[in-house]
C-alpha positions as CSV (number, residue, x, y, z in Angstrom):
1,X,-78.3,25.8,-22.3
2,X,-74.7,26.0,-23.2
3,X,-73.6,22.4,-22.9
4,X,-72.1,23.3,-19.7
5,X,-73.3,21.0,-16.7
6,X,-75.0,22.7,-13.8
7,X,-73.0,24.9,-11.9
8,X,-69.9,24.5,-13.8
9,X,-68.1,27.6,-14.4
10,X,-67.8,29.4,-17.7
11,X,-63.8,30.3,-18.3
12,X,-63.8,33.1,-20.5
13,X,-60.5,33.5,-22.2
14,X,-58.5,36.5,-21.5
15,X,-58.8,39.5,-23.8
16,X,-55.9,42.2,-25.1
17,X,-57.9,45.7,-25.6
18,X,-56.3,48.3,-27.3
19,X,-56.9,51.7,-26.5
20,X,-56.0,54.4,-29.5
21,X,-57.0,58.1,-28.0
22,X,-57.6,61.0,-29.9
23,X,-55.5,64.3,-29.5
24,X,-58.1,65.5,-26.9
25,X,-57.5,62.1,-25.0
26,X,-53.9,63.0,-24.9
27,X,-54.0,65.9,-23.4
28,X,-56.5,65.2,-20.8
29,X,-53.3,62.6,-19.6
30,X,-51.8,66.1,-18.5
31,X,-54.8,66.7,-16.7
32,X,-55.7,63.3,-15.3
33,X,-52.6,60.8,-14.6
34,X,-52.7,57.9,-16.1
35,X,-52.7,56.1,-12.7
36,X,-56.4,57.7,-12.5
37,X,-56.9,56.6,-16.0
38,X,-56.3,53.0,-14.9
39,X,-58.1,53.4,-12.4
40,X,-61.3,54.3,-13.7
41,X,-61.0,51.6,-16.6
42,X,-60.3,49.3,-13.8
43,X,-63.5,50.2,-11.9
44,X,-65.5,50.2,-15.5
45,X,-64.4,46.7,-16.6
46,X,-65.6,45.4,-12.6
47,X,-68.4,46.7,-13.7
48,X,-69.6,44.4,-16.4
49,X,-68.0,41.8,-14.6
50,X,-64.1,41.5,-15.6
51,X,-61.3,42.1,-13.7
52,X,-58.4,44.5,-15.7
53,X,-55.3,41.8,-15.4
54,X,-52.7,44.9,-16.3
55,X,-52.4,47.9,-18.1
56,X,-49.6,49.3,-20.1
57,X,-48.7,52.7,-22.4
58,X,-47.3,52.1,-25.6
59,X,-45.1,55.4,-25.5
60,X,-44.2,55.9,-29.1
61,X,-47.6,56.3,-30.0
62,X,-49.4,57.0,-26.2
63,X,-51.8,53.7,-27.0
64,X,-52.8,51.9,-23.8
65,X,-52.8,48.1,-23.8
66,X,-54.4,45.9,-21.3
67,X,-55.3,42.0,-20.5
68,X,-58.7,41.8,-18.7
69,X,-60.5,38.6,-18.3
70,X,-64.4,39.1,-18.9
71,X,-66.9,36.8,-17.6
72,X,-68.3,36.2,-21.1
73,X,-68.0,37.3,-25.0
74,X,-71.1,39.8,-24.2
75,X,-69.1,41.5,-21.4
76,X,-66.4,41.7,-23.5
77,X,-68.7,43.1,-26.5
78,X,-70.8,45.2,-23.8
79,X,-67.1,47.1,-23.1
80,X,-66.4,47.5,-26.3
81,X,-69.4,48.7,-28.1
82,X,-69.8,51.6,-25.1
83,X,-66.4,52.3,-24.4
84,X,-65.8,53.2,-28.7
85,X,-69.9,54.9,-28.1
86,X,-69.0,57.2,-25.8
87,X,-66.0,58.6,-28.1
88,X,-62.9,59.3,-25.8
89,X,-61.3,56.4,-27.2
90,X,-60.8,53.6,-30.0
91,X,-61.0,50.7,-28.2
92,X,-60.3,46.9,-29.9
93,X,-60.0,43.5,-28.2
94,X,-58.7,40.3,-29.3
95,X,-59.0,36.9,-27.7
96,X,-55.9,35.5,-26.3
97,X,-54.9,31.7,-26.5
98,X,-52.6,29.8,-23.9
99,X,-49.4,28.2,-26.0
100,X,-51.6,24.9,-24.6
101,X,-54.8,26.0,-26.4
102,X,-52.8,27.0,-29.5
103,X,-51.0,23.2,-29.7
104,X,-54.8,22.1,-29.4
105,X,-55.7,24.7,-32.0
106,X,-52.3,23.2,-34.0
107,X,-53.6,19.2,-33.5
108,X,-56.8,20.3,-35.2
109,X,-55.3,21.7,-38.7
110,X,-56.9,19.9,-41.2
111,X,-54.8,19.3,-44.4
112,X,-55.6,22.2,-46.9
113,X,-54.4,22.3,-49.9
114,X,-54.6,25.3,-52.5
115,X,-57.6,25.7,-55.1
116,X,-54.6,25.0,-57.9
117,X,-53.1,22.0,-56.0
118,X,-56.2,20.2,-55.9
């Protein structure tokens, strides 16, 4: 078990994803909007069970950017590993953290010091 007490529910944190196409990737946008595009990626992360929060072009480099909030770390792996598998895109995700969580995060910096100082 996890430490969690029966039937209390896992809160997974929510994730950014970065999406870096490749040239063919770009022009396929001509081809399929990116409205369908969202779509789909919307209907792929329901699929291992998160729910895409938003989704957002980057236009100076045509990078998508999202916020999806996966049930779990292996969801959040599972997307990953066959989204950047299958080869249309670059995909990377990073955690988020709440300004709340970070001041926890914050109250829990132990004093270090540098090799020389000590």
């Amino acid at each position: 078990m996890d430490g969690r007490e029966k039937g209390e529910r896992f809160i997974a944190p929510a994730l950014t994803g970065q999406r870096d196409p490749p040239a063919e990737g770009l022009k396929n946008l001509q081809k399929q909007p990116p409205t369908a595009l969202k779509a789909g990626v919307a209907k792929f992360v329901e699929a291992v069970g998160g729910k895409l929060e938003f989704w957002y072009f980057d236009y100076g480099a045509a990078t998508a950017y999202s916020v999806i909030d996966y049930p779990d770390e292996v969801a959040a792996a599972t997307a990953q590993l066959s989204t950047n598998a299958a080869g249309f895109a670059r995909v990377t995700i990073r955690p988020l953290l709440t300004a709340e969580e970070m001041d926890k995060a914050v109250a829990k910096w132990p004093p270090v010091r540098i090799p020389q100082q000590q």
